[in-house]
N, C-alpha and C positions, 0 to 999 in steps of 0.2 A: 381456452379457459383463462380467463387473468387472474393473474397472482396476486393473494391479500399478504399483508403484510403478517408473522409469528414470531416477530418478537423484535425487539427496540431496546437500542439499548442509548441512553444520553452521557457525551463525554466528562469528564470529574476533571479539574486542574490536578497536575502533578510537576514533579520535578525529576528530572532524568540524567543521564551525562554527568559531567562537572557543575551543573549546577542549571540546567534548559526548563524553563516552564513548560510548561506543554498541555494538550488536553489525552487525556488516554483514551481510547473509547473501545476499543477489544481490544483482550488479555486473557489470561490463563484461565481466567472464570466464564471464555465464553467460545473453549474450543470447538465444541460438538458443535453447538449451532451453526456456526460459522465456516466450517470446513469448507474449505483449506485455506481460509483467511485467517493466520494467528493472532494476528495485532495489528490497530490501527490508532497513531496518532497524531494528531491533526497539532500544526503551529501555526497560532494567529495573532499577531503581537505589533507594535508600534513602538514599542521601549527597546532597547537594541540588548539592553541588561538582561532581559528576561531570557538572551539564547545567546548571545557573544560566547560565553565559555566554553558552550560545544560538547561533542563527545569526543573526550580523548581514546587513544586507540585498546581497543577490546574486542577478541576472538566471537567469531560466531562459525557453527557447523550445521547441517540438516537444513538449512533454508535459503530461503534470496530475499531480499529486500532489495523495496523497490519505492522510493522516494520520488514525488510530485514538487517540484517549487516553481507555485505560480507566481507568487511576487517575493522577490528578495534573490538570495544566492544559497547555494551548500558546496563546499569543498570538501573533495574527499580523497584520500591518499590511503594505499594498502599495501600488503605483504608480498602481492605481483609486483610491484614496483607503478603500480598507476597513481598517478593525482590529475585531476580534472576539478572544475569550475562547474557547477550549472545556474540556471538562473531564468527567472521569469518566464514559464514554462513549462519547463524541459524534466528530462524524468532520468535518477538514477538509475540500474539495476545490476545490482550486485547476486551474481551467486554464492552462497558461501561455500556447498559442495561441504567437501571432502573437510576444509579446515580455512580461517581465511582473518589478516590483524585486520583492522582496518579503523578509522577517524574522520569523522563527520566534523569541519569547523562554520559556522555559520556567522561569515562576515556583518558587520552592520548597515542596514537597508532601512526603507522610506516607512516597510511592512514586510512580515515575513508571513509568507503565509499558503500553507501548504500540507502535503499528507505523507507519511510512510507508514509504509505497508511490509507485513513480513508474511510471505507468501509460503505455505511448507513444501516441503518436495515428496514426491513420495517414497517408499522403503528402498525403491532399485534404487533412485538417482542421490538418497541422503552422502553418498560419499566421492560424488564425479568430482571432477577437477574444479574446483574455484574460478570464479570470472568475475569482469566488470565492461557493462555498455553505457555508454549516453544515449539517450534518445533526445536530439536536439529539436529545435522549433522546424527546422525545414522535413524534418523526417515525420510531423505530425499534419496532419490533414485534419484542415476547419471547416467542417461541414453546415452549412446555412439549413438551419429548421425555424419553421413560422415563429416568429416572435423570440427569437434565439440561436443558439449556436453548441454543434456539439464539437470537444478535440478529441480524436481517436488518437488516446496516448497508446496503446497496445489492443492489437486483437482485429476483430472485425467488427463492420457496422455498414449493415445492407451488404452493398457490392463495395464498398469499401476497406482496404485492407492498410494494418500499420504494421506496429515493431512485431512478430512474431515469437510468443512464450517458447523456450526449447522444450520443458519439462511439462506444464501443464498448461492447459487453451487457460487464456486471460484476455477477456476483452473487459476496457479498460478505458469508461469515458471521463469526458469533465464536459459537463449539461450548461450551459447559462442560459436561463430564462428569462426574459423581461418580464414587466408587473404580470402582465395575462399570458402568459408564455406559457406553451406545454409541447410534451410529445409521449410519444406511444412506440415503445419498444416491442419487438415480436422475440422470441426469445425460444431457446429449443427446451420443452419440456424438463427437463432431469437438470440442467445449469443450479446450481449456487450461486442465488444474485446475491448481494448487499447494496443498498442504497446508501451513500453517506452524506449528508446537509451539511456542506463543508459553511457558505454562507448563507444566511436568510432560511427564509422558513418556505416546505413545500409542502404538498399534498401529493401524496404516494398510494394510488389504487383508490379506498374511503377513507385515508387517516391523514389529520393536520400533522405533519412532523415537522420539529424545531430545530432551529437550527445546533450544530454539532452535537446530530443523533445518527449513527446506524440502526438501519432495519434488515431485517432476514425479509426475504420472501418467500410463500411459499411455491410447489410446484404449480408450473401454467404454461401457458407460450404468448401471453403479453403482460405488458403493466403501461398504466397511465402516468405518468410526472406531469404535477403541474405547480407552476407558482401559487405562494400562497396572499397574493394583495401586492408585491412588489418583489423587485430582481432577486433571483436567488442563483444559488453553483452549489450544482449535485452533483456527487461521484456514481459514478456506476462501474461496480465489481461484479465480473460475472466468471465463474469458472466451474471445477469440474470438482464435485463429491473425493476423498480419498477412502474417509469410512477407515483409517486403519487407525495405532492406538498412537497416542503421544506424550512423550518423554520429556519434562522441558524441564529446564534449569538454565536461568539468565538468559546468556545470548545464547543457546547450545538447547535445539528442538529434537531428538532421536525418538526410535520407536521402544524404546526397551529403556529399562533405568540400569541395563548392564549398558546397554552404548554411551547412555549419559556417562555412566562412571569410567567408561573407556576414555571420554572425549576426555574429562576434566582431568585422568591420568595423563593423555596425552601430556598436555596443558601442564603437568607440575615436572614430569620429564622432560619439556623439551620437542618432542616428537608430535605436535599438534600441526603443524603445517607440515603438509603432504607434496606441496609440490615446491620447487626450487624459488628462494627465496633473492628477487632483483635489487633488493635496496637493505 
């Protein structure tokens, strides 16, 4: 059965961090749909002003974020003591776990242009240990499809395997299609896809979507992508239902608004970070 599209949602400009343009495109108003994808915000800029500033460092708990830069750089340094570079490609993914500081600075580039994503964890895993991986360019595999090309930044695609999710299955493409470029995903029944038109405009199953829109799909085991007159880059989000309740305040995602109020207690005593603290 192929998947039609139930619901669309188009990105809005905003401002985040110390002062980062951005486009928002999921957020709090669009968790049910979307499970277990919390947030998604796409940077697409050629002004260096619009994101230099960056995010200064602030806690997040209950989730992972998992940052896309295909063109430009993100620096990010945390409360484990890691700072790494990535760039033109390559994919963050930070767990927050249990409790975790951490600063996103985004140097100046030609284009920046790219997605994070904040991923939830579920009730077990809201409080494991904090982490941080690179997924570099030789760790992604570019798969050659007619008129196109997929990167399997995380997950699986065919026989194809990449970075492997610990907490929940994520498969995890970036689509580029040429002007008549398409492909046809097969997909296991019960998946939470998202579609994201990061550039250019496509057509998704029957529907023209523009570009920087998320779509929900609904249940099926394929869908069609296709360009809509000329090159586009689709994201494809595809993971597993959690169905459980959510807690959110700022960076800090819980299942109860007593955990929320645990976290942000943490947070005013001191006792927010949970594991040994390198830098």
């Amino acid at each position: 059965m192929e998947r039609d599209i139930i619901q669309k949602v188009k990105g809005f400009r905003t401002i985040d961090g110390a002062g980062v343009n951005l486009v928002r495109v999921l957020g709090n108003t669009t968790v049910n749909e979307y499970d277990p994808i919390l947030l998604l915000d796409s940077f697409d800029s050629r002004n260096p002003n619009d994101y230099i500033a960056g995010f200064p460092m602030h806690p997040h708990r209950g989730i992972e974020t998992i940052s896309y830069v295909y063109k430009g750089k993100m620096s990010h340094k945390d409360s484990l003591g890691n700072e790494d570079t990535i760039g033109d490609g390559e994919v963050q993914w930070m767990t927050a776990g249990s409790g975790i500081l951490h600063e996103e600075n985004l140097p100046a580039s030609e284009r920046l242009l790219g997605v994070q994503l904040w991923l939830n964890l579920p009730s077990k895993n809201k409080m494991v240990p904090p982490a941080y991986h690179r997924i570099r360019n030789s760790d992604i595999k570019e798969i050659p499809i007619e008129k196109g090309l997929l990167r399997l930044l995380a997950g699986n695609y065919n026989e194809h395997k990449g970075y492997m999710s610990k907490y929940l299955p994520l498969d995890y493409y970036d689509i580029h299609l040429e002007a008549e470029g398409s492909i046809s995903i097969n997909t296991e029944a019960d998946m939470s896809v998202t579609v994201f038109t990061l550039t250019g405009d496509a057509i998704i199953g029957k529907d023209y979507i523009s570009e920087k829109t998320a779509v929900k799909l609904s249940e099926g085991d394929n869908v069609i992508i296709k360009s809509a007159g000329s090159p586009c880059q689709v994201l494809w989000i595809s993971s597993k239902k959690l169905e459980e309740p959510v807690a959110w305040g700022g960076p800090i995602v819980m299942n109860t608004r007593d955990e929320l109020a645990k976290a942000f207690d943490d947070l005013d005593k001191g006792t927010f970070l949970q594991e040994k603290i390198s830098y």
